[in-house]
C-alpha positions in Angstrom: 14.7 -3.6 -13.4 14.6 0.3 -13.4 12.4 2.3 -11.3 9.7 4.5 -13.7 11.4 8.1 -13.4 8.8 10.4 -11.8 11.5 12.7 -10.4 10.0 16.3 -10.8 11.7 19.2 -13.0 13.3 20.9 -10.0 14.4 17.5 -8.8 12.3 17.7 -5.4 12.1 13.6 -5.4 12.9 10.8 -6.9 12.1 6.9 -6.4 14.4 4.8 -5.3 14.0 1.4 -5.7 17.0 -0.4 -3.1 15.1 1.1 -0.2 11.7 -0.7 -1.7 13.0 -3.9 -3.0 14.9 -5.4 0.0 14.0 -8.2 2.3 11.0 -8.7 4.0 9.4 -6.3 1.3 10.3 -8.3 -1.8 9.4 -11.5 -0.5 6.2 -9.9 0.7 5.8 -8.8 -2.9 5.9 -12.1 -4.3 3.7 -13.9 -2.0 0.8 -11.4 -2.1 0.8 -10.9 -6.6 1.3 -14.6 -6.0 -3.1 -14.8 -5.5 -5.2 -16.3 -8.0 -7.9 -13.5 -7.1 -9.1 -11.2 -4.7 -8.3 -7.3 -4.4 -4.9 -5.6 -3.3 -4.7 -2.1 -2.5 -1.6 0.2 -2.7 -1.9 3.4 -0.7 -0.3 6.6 -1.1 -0.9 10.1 0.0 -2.5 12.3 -2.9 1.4 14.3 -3.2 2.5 10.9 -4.5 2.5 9.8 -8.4 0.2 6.4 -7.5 -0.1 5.4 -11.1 3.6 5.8 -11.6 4.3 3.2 -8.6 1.5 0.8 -9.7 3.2 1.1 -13.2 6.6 0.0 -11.6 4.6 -3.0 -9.7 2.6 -4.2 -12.7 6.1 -4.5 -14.2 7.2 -6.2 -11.2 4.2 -8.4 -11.4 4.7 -9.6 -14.6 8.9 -10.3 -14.2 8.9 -11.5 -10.7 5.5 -13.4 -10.0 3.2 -13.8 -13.1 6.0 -15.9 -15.1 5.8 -17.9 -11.8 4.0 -20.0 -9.2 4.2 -19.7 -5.6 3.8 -23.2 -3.6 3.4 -22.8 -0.3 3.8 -26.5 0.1 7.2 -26.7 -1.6 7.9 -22.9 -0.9 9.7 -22.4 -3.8 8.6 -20.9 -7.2 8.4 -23.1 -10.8 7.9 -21.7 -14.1 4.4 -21.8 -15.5 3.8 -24.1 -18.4 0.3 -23.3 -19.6 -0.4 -19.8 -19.1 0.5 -16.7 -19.3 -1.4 -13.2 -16.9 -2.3 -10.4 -18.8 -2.8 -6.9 -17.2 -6.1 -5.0 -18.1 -8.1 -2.7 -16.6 -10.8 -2.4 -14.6 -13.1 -0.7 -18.3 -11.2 -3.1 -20.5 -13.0 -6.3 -17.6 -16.4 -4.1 -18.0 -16.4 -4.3 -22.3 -15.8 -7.9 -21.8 -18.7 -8.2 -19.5 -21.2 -5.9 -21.7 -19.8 -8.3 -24.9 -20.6 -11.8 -22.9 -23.5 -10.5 -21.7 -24.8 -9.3 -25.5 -23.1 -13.0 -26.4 -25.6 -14.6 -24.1 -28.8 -12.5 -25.3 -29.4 -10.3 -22.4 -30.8 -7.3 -22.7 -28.2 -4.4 -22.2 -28.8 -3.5 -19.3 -28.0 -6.2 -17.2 -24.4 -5.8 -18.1 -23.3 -5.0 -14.7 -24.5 -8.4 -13.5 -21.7 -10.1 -15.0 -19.7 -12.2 -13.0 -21.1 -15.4 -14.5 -20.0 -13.8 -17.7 -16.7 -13.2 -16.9 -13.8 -16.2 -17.9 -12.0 -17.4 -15.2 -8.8 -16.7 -16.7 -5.4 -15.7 -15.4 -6.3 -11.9 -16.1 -5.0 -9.2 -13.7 -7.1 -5.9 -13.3 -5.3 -3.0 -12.8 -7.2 0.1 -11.3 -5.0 3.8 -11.0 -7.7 4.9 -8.6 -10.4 3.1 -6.6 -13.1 5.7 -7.8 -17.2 4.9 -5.5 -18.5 4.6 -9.1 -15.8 1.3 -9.2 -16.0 -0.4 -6.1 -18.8 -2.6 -6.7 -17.5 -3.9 -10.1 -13.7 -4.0 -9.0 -14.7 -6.5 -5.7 -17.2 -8.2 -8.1 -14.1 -9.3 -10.8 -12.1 -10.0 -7.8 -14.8 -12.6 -6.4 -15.3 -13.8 -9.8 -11.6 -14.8 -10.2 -9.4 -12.2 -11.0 -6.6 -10.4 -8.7 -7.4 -6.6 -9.2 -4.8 -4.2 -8.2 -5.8 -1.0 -7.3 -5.1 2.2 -6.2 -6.2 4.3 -3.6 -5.7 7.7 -1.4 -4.6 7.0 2.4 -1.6 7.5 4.5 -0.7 4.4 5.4 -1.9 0.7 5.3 -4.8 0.7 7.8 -6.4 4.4 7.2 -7.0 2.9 3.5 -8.7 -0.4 5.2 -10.7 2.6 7.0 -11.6 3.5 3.3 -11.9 0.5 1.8 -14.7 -0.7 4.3 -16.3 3.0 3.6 -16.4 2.3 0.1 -17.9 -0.8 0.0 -20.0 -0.6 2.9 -19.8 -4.4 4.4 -17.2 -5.6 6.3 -18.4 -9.2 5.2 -17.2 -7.9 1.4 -13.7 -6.8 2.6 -12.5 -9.7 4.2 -13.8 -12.0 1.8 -12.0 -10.0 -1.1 -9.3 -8.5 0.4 -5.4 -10.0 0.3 -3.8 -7.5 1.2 -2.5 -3.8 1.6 0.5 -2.1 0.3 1.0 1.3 2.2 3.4 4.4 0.7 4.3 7.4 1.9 7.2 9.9 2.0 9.3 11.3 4.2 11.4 14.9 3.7 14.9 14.6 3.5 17.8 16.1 5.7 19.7 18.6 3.5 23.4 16.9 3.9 25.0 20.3 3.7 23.5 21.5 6.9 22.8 18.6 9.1 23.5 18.8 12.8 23.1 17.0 15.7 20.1 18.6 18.0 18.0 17.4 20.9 14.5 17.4 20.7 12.1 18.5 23.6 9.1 16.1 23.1 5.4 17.3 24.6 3.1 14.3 26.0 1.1 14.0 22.9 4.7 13.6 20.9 6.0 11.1 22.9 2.1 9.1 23.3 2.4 8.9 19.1 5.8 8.0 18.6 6.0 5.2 21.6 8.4 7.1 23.8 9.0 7.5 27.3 11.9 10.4 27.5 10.6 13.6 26.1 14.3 14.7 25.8 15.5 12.8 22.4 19.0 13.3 20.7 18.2 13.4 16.9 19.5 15.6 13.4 17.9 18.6 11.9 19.1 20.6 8.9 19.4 24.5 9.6 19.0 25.5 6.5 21.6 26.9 3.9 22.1 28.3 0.5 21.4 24.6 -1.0 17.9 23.6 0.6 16.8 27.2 0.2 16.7 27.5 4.1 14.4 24.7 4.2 16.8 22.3 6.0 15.3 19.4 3.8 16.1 18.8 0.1 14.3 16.1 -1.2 12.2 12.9 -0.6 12.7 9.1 0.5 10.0 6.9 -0.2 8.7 4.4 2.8 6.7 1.8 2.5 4.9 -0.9 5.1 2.4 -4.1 3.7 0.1 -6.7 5.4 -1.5 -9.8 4.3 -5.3 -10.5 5.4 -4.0 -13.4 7.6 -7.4 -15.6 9.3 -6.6 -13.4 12.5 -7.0 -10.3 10.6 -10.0 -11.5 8.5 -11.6 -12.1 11.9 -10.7 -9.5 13.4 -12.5 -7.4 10.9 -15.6 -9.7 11.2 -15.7 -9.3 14.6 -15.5 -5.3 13.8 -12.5 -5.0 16.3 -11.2 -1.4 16.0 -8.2 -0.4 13.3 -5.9 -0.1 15.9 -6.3 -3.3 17.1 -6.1 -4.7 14.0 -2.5 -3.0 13.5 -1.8 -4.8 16.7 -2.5 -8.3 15.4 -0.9 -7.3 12.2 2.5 -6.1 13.8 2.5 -9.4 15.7 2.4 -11.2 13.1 5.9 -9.6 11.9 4.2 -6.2 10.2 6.6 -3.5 9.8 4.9 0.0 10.0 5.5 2.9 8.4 6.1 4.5 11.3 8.7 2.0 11.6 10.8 2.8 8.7 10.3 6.8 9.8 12.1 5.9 12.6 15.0 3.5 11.2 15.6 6.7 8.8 15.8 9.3 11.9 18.0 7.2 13.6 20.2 6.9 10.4 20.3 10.8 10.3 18.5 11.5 7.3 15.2 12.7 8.4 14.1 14.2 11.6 12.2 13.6 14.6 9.6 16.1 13.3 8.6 13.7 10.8 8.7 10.5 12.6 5.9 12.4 14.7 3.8 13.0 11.3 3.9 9.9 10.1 3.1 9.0 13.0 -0.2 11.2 12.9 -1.1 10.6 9.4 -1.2 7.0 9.7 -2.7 6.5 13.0 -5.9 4.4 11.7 -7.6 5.8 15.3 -10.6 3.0 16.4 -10.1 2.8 20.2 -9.1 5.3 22.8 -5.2 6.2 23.5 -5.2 5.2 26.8 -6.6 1.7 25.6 -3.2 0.9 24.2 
């Protein structure tokens, strides 16, 4: 399968797929498209082409998972006889509402109180961007029996659960609808032609974000050259992280335990961050320690006080 191209004219970035479709992502991939209903979300930063990447997963969707059924019982995966998912979006779900409800003899206006309307069907909503004016109809299909797949703006996994719950206003809604959260972001590039080893001095606040004692750290930099335009960075790598609403973590957020903790219980339960793969990269010597400590920043979901952790 090809990545969508969404690589810029001047070449700043481009997708690539080997560093998204590897184990534990891929597995994580099929287990969570694998629903019957509810909502996922897929993050990403408003610099990154989101429709482009839900694109690329709808395809995924539809080649890896929808021509399949998971069983957790046998843990394996079995063609599906009988039917067949079809993508459709969130206005195409909407006309079929307006249609049943006309169907039924309702007056027009009640067509936003659909969900009895709606057939419980293998369909899966598609949404570019989870837009106020949307959420209330996007959790409503979900509940009804749909998986709706949706964009929206955040950093990272839990900052969009932070929006999520702002959007819909009840915790009670989230963790009933929610699967699951797919977090992107990007990280700048080392410029290969003038990459060299540095050390980094690291303030408290640095080292507090990152998880690190020393504040003295050996790491890589680009000085800049002819070929980044001084910049020391030429291009992007795409990063990823992903959790499933386990029963801790639907608890959790019943109980209205702060985002941070909720991380916690997610990363115990085997959750690799974003911040994670920031630092995998640094330690590889193709991005720096400057932007393990934004990620870091961006993605902090805040919730409970530093020294609490």
């Amino acid at each position: 399968m090809d990545w969508p191209s969404d690589t810029e004219s001047s070449g700043y970035y481009a997708f690539e797929p080997e560093r998204f479709l590897i184990p534990p992502m891929e597995g994580f991939l099929r287990r969570i498209f694998a629903a019957r209903w509810g909502m996922i979300l897929v993050s990403g930063p408003e610099a990154m082409n989101l429709p482009v990447i839900l694109n690329f997963l709808a395809n995924f969707a539809l080649q890896q998972v929808y021509y399949s059924e998971f069983s957790a019982q046998k843990s394996d995966f079995h063609d599906l006889e009988s039917e067949r998912r079809r993508l459709k979006t969130i206005e195409e779900v909407l006309e079929e509402a307006r249609e049943a409800v006309s169907r039924s003899g309702k007056e027009e206006g009640e067509a936003s109180e659909y969900s009895g309307h709606i057939p419980r069907n293998s369909d899966v909503v598609f949404i570019s961007d989870l837009k106020p004016e949307l959420v209330s109809d996007s959790v409503a299909t979900s509940l009804g029996g749909r998986l709706v797949v949706s964009g929206i703006r955040s950093e990272g996994s839990f900052p969009a659960l932070r929006a999520f719950k702002e959007l819909l206003g009840s915790e009670h809604l989230v963790a009933a609808s929610l699967m699951g959260i797919i977090g992107l972001n990007m990280v700048s590039r080392i410029c290969p032609e003038c990459k060299v080893e540095v050390e980094y001095d690291l303030d408290d606040q640095e080292c507090f974000l990152i998880g690190m004692h020393k504040k003295k750290l050996q790491g890589f930099r680009g000085m800049g050259c002819e070929s980044c335009q001084g910049s020391g960075y030429m291009g992007k790598i795409l990063i990823h992280e992903g959790f499933e609403m386990s029963p801790k973590l639907r608890n959790g957020l019943l109980e209205s335990l702060p985002l941070r903790q909720l991380r916690i219980l997610a990363k115990q339960e085997g959750m690799r961050t974003l911040l994670d793969a920031t630092w995998d990269l640094a330690d590889a010597g193709e991005t720096t320690l400057d932007e393990v400590i934004r990620i870091a920043d961006v993605t902090d979901p805040g919730g409970i006080e530093l020294a609490d952790l």
